[in-house]
C-alpha positions in Angstrom: -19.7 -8.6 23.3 -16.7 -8.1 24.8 -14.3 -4.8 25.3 -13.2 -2.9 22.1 -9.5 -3.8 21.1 -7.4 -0.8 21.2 -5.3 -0.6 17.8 -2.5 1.6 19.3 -1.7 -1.0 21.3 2.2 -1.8 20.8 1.4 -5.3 20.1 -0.5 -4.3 17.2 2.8 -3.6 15.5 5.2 -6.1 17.2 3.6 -9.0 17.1 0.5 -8.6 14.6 -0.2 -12.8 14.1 -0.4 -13.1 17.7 -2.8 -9.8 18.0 -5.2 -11.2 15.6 -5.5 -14.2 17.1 -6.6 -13.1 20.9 -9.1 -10.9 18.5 -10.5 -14.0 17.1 -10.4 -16.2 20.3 -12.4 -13.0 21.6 -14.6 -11.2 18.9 -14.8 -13.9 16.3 -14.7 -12.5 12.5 -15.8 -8.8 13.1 -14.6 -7.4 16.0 -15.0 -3.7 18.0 -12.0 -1.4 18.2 -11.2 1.8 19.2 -8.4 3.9 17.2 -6.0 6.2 18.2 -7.9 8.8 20.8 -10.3 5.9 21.3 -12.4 6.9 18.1 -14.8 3.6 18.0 -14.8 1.3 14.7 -15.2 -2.1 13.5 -12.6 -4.1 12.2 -13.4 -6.9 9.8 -10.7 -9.6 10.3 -12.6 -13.0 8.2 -12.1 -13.4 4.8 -15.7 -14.4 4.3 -17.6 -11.0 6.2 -14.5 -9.1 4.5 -15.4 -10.4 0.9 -19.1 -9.6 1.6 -18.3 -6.3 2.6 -16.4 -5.6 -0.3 -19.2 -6.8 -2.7 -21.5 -5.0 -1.2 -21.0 -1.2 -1.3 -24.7 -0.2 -1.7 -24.8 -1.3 2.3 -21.2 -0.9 2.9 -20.5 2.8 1.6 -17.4 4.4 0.8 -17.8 7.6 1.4 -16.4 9.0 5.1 -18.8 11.6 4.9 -21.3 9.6 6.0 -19.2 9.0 9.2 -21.4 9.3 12.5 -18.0 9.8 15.0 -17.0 12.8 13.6 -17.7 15.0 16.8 -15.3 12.2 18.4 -12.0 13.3 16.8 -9.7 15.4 17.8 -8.0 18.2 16.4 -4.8 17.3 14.2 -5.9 13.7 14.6 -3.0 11.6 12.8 -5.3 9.4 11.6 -7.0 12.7 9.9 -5.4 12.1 6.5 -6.7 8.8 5.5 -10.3 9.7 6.4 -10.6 12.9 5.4 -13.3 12.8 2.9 -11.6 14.2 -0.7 -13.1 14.4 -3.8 -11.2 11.2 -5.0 -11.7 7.8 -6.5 -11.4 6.5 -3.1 -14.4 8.6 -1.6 -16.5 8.7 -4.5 -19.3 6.1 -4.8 -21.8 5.1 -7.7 -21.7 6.9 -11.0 -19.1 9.2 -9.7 -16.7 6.5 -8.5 -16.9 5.2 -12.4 -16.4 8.5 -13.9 -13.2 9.2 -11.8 -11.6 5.2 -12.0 -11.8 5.7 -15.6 -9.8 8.6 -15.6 -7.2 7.2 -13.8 -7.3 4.2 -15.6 -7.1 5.9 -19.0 -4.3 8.2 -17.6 -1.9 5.6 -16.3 -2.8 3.0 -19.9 -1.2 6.1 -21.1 2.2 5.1 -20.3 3.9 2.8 -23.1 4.6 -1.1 -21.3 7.6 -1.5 -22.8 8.8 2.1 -22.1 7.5 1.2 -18.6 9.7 -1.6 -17.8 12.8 0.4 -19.8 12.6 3.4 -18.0 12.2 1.0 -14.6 15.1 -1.0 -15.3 17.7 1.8 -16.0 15.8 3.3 -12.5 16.8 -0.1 -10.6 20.0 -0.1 -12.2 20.8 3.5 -11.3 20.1 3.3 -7.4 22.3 -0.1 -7.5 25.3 1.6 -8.7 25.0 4.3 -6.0 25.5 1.0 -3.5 26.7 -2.0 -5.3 30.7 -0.7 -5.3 30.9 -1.0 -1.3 29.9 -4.3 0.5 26.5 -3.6 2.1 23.6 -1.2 2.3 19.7 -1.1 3.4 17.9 -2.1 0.7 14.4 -1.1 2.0 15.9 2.7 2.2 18.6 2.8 -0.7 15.9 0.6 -3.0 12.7 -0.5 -2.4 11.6 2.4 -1.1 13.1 4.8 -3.8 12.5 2.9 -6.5 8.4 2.9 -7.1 8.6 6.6 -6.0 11.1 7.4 -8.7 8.8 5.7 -11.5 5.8 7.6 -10.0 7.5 10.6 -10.1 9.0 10.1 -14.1 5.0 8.9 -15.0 4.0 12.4 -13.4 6.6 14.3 -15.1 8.4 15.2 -11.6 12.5 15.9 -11.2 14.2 13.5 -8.8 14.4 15.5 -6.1 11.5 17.0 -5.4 10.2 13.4 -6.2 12.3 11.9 -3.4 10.6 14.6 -0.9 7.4 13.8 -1.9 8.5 9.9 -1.1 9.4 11.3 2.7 6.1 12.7 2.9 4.3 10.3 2.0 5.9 7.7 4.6 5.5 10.0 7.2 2.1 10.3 6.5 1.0 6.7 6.2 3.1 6.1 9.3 -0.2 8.1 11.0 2.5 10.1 13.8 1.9 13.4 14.6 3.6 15.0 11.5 1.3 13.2 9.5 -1.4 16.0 9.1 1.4 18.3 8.3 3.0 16.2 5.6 -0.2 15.9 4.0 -0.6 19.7 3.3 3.3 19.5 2.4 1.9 17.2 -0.7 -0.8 18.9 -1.3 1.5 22.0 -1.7 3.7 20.1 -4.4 1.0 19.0 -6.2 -0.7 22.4 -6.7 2.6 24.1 -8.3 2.9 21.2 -10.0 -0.6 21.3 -11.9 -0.2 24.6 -12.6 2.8 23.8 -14.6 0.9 21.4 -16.5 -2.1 23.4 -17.2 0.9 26.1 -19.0 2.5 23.3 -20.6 1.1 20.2 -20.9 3.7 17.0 -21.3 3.5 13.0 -22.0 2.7 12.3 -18.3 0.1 11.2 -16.2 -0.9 14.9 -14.6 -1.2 16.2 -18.5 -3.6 13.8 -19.4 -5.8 13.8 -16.4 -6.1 18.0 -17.1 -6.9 17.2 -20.8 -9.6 14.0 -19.8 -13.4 14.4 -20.0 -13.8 14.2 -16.5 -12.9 17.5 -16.7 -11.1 17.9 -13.2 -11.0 20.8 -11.0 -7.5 21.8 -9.2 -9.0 20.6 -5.9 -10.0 17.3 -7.6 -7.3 16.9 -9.4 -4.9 17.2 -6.3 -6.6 15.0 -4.4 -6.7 12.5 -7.2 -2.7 12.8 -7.6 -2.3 12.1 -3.8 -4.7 8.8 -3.9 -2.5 7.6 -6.7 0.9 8.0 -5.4 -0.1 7.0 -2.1 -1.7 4.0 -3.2 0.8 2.9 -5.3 4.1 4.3 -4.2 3.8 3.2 -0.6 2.5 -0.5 -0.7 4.5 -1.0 -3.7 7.3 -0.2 -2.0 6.7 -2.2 1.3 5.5 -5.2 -1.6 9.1 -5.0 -3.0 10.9 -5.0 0.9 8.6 -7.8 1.8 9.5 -10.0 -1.0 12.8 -9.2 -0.7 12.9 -10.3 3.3 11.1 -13.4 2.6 13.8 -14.4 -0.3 16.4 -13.6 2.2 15.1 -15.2 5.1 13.5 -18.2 4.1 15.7 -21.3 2.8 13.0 -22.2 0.1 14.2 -19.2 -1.3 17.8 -17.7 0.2 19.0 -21.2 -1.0 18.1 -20.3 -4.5 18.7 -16.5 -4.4 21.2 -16.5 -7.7 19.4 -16.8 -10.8 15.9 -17.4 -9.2 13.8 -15.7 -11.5 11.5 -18.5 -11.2 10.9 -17.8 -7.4 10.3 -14.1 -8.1 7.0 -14.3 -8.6 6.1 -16.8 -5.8 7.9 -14.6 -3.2 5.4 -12.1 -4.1 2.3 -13.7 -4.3 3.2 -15.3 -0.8 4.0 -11.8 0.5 0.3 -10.7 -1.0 -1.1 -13.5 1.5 1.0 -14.0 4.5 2.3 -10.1 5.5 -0.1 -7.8 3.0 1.3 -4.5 2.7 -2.3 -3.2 2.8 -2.5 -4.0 6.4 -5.8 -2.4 6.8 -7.4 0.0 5.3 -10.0 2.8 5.9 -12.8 2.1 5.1 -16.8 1.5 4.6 -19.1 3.5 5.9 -22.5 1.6 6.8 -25.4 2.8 5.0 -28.1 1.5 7.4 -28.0 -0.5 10.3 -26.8 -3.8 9.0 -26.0 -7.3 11.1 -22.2 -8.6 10.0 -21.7 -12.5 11.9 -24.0 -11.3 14.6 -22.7 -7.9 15.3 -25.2 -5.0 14.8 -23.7 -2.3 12.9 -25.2 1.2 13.0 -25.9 4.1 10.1 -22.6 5.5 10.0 -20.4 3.5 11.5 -16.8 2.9 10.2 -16.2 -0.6 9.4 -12.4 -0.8 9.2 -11.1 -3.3 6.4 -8.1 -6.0 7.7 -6.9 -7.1 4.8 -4.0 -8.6 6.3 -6.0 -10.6 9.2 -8.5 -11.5 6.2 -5.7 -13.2 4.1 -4.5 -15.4 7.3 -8.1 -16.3 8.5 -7.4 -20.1 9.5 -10.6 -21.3 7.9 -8.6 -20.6 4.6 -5.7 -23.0 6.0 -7.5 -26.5 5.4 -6.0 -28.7 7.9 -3.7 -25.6 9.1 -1.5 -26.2 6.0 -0.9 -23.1 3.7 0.1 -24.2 0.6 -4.1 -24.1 -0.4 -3.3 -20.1 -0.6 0.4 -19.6 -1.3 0.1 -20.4 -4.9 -3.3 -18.9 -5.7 -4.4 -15.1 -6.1 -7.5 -15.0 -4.0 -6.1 -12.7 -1.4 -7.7 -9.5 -1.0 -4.2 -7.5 -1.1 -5.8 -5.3 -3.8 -8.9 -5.4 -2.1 -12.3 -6.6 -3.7 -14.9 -5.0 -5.6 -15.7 -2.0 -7.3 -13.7 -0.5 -5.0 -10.1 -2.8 -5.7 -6.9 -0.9 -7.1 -8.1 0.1 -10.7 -6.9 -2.6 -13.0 -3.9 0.1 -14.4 -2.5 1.0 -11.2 -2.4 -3.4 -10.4 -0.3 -4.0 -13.4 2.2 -1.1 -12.8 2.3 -2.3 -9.5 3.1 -5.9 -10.5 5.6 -4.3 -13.1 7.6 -2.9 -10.5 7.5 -5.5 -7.8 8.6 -7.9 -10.1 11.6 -6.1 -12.0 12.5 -4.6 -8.9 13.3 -7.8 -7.6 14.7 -9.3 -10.6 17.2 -6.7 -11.3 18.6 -6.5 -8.0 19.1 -10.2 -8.0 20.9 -9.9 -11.5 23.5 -7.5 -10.2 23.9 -9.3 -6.5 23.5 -12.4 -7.1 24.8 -13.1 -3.7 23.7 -10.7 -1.5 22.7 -12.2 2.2 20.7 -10.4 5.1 23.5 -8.6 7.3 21.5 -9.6 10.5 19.4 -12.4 12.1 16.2 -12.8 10.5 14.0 -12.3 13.8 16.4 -8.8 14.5 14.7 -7.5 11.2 11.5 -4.9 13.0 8.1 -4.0 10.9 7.2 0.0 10.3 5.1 1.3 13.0 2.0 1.9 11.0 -1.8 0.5 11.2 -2.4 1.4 8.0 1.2 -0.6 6.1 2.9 -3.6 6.5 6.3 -3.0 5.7 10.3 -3.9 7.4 11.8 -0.5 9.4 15.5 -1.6 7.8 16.6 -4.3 5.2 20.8 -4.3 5.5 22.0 -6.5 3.5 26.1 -7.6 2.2 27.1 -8.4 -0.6 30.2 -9.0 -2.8 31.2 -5.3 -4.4 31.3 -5.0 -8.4 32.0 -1.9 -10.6 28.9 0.6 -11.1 27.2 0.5 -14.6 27.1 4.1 -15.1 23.8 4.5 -15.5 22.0 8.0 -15.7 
């Protein structure tokens, strides 16, 4: 076996295709790394051991408490916040996973569809008339990254503003800097005074209904439940919608289509899904036992990192080496696998977004055109997130809407 891959390498984030391929030439499908203060773990870049792993949570655990490097991390590790083990959906396992995805599930099936999509589209609407009246802008800040976190925030029953601070902390957490332990307890903050509003005056949103469900959630719970939600869905929502959005405007099988291409939206995004996943990677399974994964023995305990991204571009996928195979099917593990995947709710909100995001902004600018040379456009910083720094754009100015 050769030497662990370090993950903090810059190449990780510059060049991510080309990284993943010296790890196959190298490791094959599962392959040693070491995280940010050379914390060991496994990454799992095949689609095959990656679906296996997924299936198979009575040998591949969930829970990070039954993590055997925690003596190796260091204090105010970045990476603190998405292993931290929380009383969540995403650390709960069995009987106690079920209970909690069906609370979610029932609170977000809560929220009327077509209310959904109304309140959406006057959002969309409302951020493009604070941009469409000059003659360029960046849409991943101005748009796609305001725009899920704004829904989020309505479904919660949270005002604008303190919803667009809760978006800021929530990138600079998933960026995994040095802030990122201190923007955690930031959200954590929000969300306490903001179930204790709730539990004095209950409303249509999703934090009212997850007090009133069966699961009968504690404050601590609760909080940590509310943070696994927005993060999940605010952040690789958003980077889903800049993706799509960069792929329509740098690719000619879409850019020369842009006006009117409604019928493209949804191939943009499913292509996105396979070929630059906004669920990069994520953390992750916890072995139960020592197991064997394509001839690499994995200990009791160890973390076994999940590469989504890598997974969706293994080249045994890409018969021949031609992707059209994947492009137009929904195989990819973007919403990972399992009983573990995005809970069926959040999926569809997520889809809602993505693809009236897209198609409202193309409505209003029908000729709007990337303001710089597709290979100047740079990718986030972040192991955990696939998503563009900067989107500018141009377009040809027209008169607001006025909406509110």
């Amino acid at each position: 076996m050769g030497e662990p891959v370090r993950l903090y390498d810059d190449r990780f984030n510059t060049d991510p295709g080309g990284f993943y391929q010296r790890m196959r030439a190298e490791h094959g499908p599962v392959v040693p790394v070491l995280m940010e203060g050379d914390v060991p773990a496994w990454l799992v870049i095949g689609y095959r051991e990656l679906h296996h792993v997924l299936s198979s949570p009575d040998v591949f655990a969930r829970s990070s408490r039954r993590w055997n490097a925690w003596d190796r991390v260091p204090e105010n590790w970045p990476l603190l916040p998405v292993l931290a083990p929380l009383p969540n959906l995403l650390s709960a396992e069995g009987e106690e996973h079920r209970r909690r995805t069906a609370a979610v599930n029932e609170a977000l099936d809560g929220a009327d569809p077509h209310e959904l999509r109304t309140v959406l589209t006057r959002l969309a609407d409302r951020l493009i008339d604070g941009f469409c009246a000059s003659t360029g802008t960046d849409l991943r800040v101005q748009y796609a990254q305001r725009l899920p976190s704004l829904l989020l925030c309505w479904m919660y029953g949270l005002d604008d503003d303190r919803g667009e601070a809760v978006t800021t902390l929530m990138s600079t957490m998933f960026d995994a800097g040095p802030d990122s332990v201190r923007a955690h307890a930031e959200i954590v903050a929000e969300f306490t005074g903001l179930i204790a509003a709730r539990r004095a005056e209950p409303g249509p949103d999703v934090v009212s209904r997850m007090i009133a469900h069966p699961a009968d959630y504690g404050d601590e719970d609760l909080i940590a439940e509310l943070v696994a939600i927005m993060g999940g869905a605010h952040q690789t929502t958003a980077e889903w919608i800049g993706n799509a959005l960069r792929l329509m405007l740098t690719d000619d099988r879409f850019s020369a289509s842009m006006a009117g291409a409604r019928s493209s939206v949804g191939e943009a995004l499913t292509e996105v899904l396979w070929e630059d996943s906004p669920s990069q990677m994520n953390a992750g399974r916890f072995a139960a036992h020592d197991v064997e994964l394509d001839g690499k023995l994995i200990r009791k305990g160890d973390l076994v990192l999940l590469g989504f991204a890598a997974a969706n571009k293994d080249p045994r996928l890409r018969v021949g080496g031609h992707d059209e195979g994947v492009r137009g099917n929904h195989a990819h593990l973007s919403f990972s696998h399992g009983e573990h995947s995005c809970p069926h709710a959040a999926r569809g909100i997520a889809e809602t977004m993505a693809v009236t995001a897209v198609e409202v902004l193309l409505d209003r600018l029908p000729d709007v055109e990337l303001a710089i040379p597709a290979e100047q456009v740079r990718w986030r910083p972040s192991p955990w997130v696939r998503g563009v720094v900067s989107l500018p754009v141009t377009f040809t100015p027209t008169p607001p809407q006025g909406v509110h």
